[in-house]
Backbone as a printed PyTorch tensor [residue, N CA C, xyz], in Angstrom:
tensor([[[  0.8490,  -1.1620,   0.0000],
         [  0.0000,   0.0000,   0.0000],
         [  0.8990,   1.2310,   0.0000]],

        [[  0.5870,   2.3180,  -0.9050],
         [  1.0820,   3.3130,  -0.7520],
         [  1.7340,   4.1110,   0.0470]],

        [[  0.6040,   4.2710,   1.2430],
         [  0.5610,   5.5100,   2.4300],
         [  1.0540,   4.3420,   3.0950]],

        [[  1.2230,   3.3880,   2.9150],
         [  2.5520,   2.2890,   4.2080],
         [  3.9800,   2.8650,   3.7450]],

        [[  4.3690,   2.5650,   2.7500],
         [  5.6840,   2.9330,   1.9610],
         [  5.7770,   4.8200,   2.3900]],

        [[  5.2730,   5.3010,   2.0000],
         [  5.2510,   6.7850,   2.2280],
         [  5.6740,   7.0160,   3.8520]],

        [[  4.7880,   6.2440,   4.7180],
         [  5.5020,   6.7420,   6.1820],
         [  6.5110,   5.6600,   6.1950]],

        [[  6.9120,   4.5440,   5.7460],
         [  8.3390,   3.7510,   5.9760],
         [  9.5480,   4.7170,   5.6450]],

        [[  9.3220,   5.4300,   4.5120],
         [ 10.2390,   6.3430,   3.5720],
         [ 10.2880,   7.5230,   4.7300]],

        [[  9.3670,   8.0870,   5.7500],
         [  9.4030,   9.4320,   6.2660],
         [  9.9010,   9.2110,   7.9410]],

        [[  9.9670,   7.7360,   8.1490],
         [ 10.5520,   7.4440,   9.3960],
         [ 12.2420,   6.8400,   9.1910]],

        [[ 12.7330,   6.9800,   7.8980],
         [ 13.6020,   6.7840,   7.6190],
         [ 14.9780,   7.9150,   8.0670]],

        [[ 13.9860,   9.3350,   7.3540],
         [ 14.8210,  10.3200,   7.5340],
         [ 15.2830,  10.8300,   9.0320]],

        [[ 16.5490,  11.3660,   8.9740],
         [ 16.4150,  12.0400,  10.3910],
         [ 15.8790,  12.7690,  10.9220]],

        [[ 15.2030,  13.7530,  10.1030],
         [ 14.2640,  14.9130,  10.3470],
         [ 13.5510,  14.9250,   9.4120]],

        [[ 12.0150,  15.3230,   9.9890],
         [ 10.6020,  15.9940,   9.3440],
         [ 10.6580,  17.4630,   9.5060]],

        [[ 10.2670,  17.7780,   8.4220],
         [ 10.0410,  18.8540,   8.3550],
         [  8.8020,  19.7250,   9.0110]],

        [[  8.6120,  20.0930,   9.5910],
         [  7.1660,  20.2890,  10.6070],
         [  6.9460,  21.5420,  11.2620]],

        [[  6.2520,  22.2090,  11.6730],
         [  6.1680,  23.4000,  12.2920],
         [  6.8100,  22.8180,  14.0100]],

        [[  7.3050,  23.6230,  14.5290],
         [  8.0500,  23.3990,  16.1890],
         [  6.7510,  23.5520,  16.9670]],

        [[  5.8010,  22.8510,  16.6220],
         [  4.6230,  23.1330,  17.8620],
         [  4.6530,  21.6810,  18.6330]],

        [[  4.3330,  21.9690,  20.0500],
         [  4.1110,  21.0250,  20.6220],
         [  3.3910,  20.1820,  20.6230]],

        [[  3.1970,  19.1670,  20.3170],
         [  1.8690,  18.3380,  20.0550],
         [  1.4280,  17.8410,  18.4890]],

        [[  2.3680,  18.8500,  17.9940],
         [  2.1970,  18.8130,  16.4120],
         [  2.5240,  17.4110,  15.5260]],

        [[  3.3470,  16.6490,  16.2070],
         [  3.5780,  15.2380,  15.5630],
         [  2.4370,  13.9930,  15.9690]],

        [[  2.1950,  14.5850,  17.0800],
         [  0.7240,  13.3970,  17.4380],
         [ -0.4530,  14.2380,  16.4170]],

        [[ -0.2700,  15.1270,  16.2940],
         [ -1.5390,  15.6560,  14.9480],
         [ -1.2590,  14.7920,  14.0590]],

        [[  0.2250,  14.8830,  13.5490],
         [  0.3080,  13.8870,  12.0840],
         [  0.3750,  12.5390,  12.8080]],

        [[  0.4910,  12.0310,  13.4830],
         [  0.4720,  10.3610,  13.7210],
         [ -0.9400,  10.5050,  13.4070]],

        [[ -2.0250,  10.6580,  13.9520],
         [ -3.1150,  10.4520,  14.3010],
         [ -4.1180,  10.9480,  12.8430]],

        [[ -3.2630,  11.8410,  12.0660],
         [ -3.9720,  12.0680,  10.9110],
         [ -3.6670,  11.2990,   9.8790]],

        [[ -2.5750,  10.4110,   9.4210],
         [ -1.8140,   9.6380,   8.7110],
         [ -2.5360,   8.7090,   9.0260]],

        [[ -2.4870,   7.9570,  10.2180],
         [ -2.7660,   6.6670,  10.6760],
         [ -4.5110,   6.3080,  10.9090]],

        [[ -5.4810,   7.5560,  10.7090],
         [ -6.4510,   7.5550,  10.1940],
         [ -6.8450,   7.3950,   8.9980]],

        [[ -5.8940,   8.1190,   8.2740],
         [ -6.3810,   7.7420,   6.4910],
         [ -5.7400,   6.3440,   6.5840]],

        [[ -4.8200,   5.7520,   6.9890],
         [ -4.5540,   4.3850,   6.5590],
         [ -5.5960,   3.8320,   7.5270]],

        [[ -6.1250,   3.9680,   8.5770],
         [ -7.5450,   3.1090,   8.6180],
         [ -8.4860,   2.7550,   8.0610]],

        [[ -8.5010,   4.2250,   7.2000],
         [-10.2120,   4.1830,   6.4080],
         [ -9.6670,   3.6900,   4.7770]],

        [[ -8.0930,   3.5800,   4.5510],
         [ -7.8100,   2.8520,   3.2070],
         [ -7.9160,   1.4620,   3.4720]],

        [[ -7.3340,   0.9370,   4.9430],
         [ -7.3900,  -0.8000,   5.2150],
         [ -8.4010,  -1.1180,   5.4320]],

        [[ -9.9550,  -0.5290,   6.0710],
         [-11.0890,  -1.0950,   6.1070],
         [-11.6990,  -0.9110,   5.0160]],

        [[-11.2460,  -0.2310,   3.6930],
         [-11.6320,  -0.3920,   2.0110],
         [-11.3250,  -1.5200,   1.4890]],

        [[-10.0830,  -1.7620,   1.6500],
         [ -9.2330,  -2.5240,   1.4860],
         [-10.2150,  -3.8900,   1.0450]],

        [[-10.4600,  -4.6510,  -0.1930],
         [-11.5960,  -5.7370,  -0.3170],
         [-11.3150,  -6.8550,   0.6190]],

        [[ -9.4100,  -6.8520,   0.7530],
         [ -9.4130,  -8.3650,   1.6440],
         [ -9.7560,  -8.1360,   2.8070]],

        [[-10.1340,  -6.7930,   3.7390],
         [-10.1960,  -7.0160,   4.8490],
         [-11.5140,  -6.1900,   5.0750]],

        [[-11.9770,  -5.7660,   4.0210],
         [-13.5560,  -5.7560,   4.1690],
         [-14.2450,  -6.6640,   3.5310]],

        [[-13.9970,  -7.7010,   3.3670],
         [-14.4990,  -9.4530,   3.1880],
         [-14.5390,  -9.6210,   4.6630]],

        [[-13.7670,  -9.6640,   5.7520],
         [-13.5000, -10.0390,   6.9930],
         [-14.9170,  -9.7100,   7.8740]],

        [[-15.3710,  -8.7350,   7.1790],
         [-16.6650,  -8.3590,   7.7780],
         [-17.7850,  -8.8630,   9.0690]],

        [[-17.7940,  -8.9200,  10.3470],
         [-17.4370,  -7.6570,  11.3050],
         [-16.1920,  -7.4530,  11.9410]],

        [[-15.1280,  -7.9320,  11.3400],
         [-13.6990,  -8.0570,  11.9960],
         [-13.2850,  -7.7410,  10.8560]],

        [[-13.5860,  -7.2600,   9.7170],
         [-12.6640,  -6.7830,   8.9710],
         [-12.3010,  -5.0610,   9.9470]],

        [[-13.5230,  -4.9190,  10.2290],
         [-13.4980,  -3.4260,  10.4490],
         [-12.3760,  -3.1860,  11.8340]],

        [[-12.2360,  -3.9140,  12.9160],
         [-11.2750,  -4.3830,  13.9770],
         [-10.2740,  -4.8290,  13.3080]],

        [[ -9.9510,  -5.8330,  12.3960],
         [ -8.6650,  -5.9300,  11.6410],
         [ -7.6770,  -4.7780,  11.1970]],

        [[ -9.2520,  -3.9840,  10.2400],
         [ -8.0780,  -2.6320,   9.7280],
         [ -7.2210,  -1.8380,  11.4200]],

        [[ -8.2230,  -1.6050,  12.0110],
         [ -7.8190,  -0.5260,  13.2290],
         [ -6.2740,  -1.7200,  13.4430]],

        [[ -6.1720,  -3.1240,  14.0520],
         [ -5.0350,  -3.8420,  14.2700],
         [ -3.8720,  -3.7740,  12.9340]],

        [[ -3.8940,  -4.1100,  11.8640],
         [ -3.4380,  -3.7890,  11.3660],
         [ -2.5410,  -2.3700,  11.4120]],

        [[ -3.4760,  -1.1670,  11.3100],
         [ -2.8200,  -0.0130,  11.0530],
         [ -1.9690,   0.3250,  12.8990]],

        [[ -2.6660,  -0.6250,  13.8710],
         [ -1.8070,  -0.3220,  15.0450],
         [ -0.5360,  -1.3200,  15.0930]],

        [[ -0.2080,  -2.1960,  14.2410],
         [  0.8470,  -3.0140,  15.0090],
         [  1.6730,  -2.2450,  13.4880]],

        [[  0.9380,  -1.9230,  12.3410],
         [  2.5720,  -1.0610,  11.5480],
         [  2.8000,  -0.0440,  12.4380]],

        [[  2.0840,   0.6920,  12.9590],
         [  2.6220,   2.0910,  14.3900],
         [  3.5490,   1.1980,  14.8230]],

        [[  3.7950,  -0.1300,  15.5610],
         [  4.8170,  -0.8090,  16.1240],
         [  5.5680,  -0.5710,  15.6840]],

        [[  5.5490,  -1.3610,  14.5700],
         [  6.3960,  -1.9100,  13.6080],
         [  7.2430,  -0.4140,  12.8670]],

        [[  6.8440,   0.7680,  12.8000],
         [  7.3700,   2.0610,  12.3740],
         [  8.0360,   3.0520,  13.4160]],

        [[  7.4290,   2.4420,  14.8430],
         [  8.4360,   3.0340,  15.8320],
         [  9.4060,   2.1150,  16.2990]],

        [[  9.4780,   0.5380,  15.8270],
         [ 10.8640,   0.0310,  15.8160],
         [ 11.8450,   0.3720,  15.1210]],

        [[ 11.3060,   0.6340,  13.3780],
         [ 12.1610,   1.2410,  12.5080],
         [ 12.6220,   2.4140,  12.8620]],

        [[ 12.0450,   3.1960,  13.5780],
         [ 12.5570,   4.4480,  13.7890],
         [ 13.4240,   3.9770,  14.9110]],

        [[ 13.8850,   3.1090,  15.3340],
         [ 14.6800,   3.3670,  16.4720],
         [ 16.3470,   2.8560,  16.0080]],

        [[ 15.8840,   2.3910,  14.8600],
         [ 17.5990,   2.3150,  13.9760],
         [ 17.3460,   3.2230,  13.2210]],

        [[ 16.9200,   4.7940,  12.9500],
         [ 17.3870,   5.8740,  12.1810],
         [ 18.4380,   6.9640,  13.6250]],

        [[ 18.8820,   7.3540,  12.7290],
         [ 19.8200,   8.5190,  14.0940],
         [ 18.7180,   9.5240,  13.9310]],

        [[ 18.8250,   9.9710,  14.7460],
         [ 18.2480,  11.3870,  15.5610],
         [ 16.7150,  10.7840,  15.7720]],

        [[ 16.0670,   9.6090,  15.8100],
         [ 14.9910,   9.3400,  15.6460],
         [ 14.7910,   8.8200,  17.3080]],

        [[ 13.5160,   8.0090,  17.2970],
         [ 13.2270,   7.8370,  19.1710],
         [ 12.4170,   6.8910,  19.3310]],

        [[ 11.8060,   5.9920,  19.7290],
         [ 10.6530,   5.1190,  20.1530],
         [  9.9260,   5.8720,  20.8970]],

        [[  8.8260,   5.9560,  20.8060],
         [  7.3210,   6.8090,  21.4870],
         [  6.3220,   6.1740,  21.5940]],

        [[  6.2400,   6.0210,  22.8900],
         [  4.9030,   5.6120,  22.6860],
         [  3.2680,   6.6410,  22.6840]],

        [[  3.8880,   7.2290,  22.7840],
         [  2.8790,   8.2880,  22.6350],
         [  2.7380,   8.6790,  20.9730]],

        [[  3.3040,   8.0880,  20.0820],
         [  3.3630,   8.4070,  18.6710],
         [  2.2750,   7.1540,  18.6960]],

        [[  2.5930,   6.0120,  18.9920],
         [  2.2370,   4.4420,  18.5590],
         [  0.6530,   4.9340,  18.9640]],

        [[  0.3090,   5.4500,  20.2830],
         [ -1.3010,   5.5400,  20.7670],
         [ -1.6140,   6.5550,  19.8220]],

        [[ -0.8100,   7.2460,  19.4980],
         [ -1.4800,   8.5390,  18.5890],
         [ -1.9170,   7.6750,  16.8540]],

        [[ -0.8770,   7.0270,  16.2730],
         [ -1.1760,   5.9170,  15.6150],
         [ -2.7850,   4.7250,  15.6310]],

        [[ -2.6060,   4.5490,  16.9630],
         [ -3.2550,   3.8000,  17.0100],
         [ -5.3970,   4.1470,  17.1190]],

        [[ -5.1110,   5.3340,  18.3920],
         [ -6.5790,   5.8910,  17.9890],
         [ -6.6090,   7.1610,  16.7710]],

        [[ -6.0190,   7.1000,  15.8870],
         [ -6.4070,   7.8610,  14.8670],
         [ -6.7710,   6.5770,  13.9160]],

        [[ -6.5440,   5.8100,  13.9320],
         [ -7.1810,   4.3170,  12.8960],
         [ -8.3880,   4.5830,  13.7010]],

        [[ -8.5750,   3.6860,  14.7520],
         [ -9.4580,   3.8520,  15.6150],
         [-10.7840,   4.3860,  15.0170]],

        [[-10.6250,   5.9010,  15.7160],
         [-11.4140,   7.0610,  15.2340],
         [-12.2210,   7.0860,  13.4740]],

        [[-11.1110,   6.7580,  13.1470],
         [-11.1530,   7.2910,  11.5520],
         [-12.1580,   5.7460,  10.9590]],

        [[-11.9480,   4.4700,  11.6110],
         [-12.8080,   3.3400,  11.1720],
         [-14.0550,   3.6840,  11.5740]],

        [[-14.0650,   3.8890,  13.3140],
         [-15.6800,   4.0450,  13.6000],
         [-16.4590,   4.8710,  12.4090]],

        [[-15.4210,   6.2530,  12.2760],
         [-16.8450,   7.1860,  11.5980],
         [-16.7900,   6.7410,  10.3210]],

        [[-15.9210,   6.0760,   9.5750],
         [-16.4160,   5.7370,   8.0410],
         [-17.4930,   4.5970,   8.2680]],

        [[-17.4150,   3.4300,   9.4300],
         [-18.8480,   2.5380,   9.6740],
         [-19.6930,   3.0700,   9.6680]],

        [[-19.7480,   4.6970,  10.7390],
         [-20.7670,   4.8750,  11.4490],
         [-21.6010,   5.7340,  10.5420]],

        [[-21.0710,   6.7630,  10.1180],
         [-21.1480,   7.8940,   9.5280],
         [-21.3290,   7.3880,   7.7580]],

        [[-22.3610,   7.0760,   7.2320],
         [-22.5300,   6.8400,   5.7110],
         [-22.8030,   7.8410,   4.6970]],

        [[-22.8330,   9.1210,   5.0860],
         [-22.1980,  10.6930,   4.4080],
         [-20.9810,  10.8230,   4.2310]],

        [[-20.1500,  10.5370,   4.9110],
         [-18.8270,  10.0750,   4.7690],
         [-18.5580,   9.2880,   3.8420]],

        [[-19.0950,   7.9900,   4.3740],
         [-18.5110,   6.6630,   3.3280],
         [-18.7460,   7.2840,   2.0250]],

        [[-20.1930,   7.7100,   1.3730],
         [-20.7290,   7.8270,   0.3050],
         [-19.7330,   8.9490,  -0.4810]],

        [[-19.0970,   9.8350,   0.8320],
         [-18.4250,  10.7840,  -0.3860],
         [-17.0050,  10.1550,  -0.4050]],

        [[-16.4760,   9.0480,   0.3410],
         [-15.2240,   8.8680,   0.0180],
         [-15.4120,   7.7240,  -1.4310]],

        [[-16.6540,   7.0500,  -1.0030],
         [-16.2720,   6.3940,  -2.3510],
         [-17.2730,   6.6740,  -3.6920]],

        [[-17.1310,   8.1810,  -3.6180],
         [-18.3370,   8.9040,  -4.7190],
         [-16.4830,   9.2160,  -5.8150]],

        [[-17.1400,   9.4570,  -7.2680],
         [-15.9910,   9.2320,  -8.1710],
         [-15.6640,  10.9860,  -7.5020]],

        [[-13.9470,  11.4660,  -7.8890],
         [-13.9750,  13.0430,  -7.3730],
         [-14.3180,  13.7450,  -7.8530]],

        [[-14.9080,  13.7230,  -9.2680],
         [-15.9200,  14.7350, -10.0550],
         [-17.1920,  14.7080,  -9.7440]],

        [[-17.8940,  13.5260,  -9.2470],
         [-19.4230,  14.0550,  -8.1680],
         [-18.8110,  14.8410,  -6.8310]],

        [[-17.5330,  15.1570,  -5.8820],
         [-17.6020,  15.6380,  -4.7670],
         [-17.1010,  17.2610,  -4.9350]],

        [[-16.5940,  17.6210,  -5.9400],
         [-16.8460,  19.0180,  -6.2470],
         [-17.9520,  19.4050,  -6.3320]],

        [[-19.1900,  18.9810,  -6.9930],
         [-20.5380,  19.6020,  -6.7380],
         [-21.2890,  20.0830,  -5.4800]]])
């Protein structure tokens, strides 16, 4: 999957580029690791899994948080957090419930992007 490779490639580097705000990297854990929730519960093999596909995606997208704060702990200047991994982990979370819950949502994520300009 794409947005897997994309944060493997961005936990690689020694530095992100980011505004110096406090709190500002659990924004992006938690916003990253939401869109890869609501791409893995799309996902056909693990929305076949159906009512555990939807618990699969959230596991899934929490054990790569593992698995991306181990990698980060062989880059230099990088750190193990667990406060990245929970930020990881309820932004899947979050981001599965409301695409289940919420079907205004679903309908515009999987409306073609020339019906969601209208």
């Amino acid at each position: 999957m794409l947005l897997m490779a994309v944060i493997f490639v961005a936990s690689s580097r020694t530095t992100i580029a980011g505004p110096e705000v406090v709190g500002a990297d659990k924004v992006a854990h938690f916003t990253v690791y939401a869109w890869l929730g609501v791409l893995l519960v799309r996902w056909p093999a693990v929305a076949a899994l159906r009512p555990l596909g939807v618990w699969s995606a959230v596991a899934i997208a929490s054990l790569y948080g593992i698995s991306d704060e181990v990698h980060q702990s062989f880059t230099p200047g990088r750190a193990v957090e667990l406060a990245d991994w929970a930020a990881d982990t309820i932004g899947a979370f979050v981001a599965v419930a409301v695409y289940t819950r919420w079907t205004g949502f679903r309908r515009w994520l999987e409306s073609a992007p020339r019906q969601r300009a209208r």
